[in-house]
Each structure stands twice: as structure tokens, then as C-alpha cells.
C-alpha positions as CSV (number, residue, x, y, z in Angstrom):
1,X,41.2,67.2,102.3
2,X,43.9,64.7,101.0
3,X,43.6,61.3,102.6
4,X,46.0,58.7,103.0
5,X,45.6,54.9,103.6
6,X,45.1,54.4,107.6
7,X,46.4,58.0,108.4
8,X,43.3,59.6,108.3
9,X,43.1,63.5,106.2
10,X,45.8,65.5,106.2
11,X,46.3,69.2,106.2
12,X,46.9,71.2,103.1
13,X,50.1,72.8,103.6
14,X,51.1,76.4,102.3
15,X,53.8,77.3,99.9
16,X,55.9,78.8,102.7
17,X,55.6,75.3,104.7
18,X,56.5,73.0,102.0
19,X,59.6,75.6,101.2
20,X,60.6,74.8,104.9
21,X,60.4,71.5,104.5
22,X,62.6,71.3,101.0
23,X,65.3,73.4,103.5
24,X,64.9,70.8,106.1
25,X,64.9,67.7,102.8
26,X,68.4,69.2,101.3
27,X,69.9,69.7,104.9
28,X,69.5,65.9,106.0
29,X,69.6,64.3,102.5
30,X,72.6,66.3,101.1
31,X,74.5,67.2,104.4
32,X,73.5,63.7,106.0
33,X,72.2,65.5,109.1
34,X,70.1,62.6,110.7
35,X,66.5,63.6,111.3
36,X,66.9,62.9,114.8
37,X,69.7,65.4,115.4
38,X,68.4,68.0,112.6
39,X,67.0,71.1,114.9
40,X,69.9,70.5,117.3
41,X,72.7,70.9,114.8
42,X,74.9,73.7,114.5
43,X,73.9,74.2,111.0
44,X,70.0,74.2,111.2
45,X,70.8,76.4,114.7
46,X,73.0,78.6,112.7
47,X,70.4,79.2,109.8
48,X,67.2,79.7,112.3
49,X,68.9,82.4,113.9
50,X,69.6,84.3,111.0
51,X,66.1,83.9,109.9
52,X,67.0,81.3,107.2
53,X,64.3,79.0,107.2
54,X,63.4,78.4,103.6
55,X,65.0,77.1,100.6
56,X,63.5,79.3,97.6
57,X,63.0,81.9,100.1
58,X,65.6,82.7,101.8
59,X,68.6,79.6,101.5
60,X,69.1,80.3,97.8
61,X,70.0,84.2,98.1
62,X,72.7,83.3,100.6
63,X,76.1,84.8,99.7
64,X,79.5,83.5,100.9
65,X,80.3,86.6,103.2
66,X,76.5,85.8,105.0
67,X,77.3,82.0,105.2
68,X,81.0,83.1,106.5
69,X,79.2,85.4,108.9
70,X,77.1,83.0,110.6
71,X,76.8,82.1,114.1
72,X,74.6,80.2,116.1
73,X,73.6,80.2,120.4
74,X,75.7,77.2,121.9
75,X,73.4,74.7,123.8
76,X,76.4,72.7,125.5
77,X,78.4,76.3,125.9
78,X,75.4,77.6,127.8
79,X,73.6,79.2,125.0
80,X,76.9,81.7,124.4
81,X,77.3,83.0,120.5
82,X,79.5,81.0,118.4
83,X,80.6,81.3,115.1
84,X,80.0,78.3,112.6
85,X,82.6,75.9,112.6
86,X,84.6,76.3,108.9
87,X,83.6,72.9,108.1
88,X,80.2,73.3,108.1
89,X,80.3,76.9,106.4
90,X,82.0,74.6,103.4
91,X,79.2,72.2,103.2
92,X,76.5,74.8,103.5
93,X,78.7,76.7,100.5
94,X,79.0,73.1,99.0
95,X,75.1,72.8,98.8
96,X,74.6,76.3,97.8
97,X,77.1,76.0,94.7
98,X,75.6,72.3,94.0
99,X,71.9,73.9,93.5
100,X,73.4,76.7,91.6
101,X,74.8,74.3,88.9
102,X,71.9,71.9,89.0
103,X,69.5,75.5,88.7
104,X,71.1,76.9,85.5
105,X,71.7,73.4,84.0
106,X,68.0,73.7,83.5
């Protein structure tokens, strides 16, 4: 196992983990979703409910009519269905077409 200084070993992660994490990465460092507020954010709650929990996996097939579709349960609303606020459809669309253009720069 890998070791690092003072930390003690750490477990090897699987491909599907370390996909999670790059959704998790490009949410907060491209979005600006602060790690503290990142699983209770309409965005990440939007994406885990449609089963969107991986960049390579699953983020990168998105289409516009699936982001435009999304909808997410309302913690402060009681947990009722809401649909995704238009500004955050754009920046999820914003950070779909930004990894398009960096992909097929490539």
C-alpha cells in the first residue's frame, strides 16, 4: 500500500472512485462550489439524483435536453422536486462545452 509522510497507508482507490472524485475536482474548481457546501448544492443534488456521479462515466455524455431536464429534492422546501435553477443549468453546460473544447484540442 501507498504511504504518505505522517498519514499512515492509504487505500488503493478504483477507477470508478477516482472518476467520482474528478466530478467532484471540476465541480468545486471550475464552478467554485466550496468543498464545504459541495454535497448540499443544488448542482451536486441535481446530478446524484439522476445518477450522474462520474466525470468520464457518466458527466461527459450529458446532452443539453438532460442538463435542461434536471431536478433535484429541496432540503429547505422540505425535500419537494425542483427543477434546476437556469443559472446553474448554464454553468453545468458552461463546464460541459469547456471539456468538449479542451477534449478535441488534444
Amino acid at each position: 500500500m501507498a504511504t504518505t509522510a505522517g498519514r499512515g497507508p492509504r487505500p488503493i482507490l478504483t477507477e470508478s472512485q477516482i472518476d467520482a472524485l474528478r466530478l467532484l475536482t471540476a465541480l468545486m474548481d471550475k464552478l467554485e462550489i466550496s468543498r464545504a457546501n459541495i454535497h448540499s448544492h443544488p448542482i451536486s443534488l441535481a446530478l446524484q439524483k439522476a445518477a450522474i456521479l462520474r466525470w468520464n462515466g457518466d458527466f461527459i455524455y450529458l446532452t443539453a435536453d438532460a442538463i435542461n431536464k434536471l431536478t433535484y429534492n429541496d432540503p429547505s422546501a422540505g425535500g419537494a422536486e425542483t427543477n434546476l435553477q437556469m443559472a446553474y443549468k448554464l454553468q453545468l453546460r458552461a463546464l460541459l462545452s469547456y471539456y468538449h473544447e479542451l477534449s478535441h484540442k488534444k
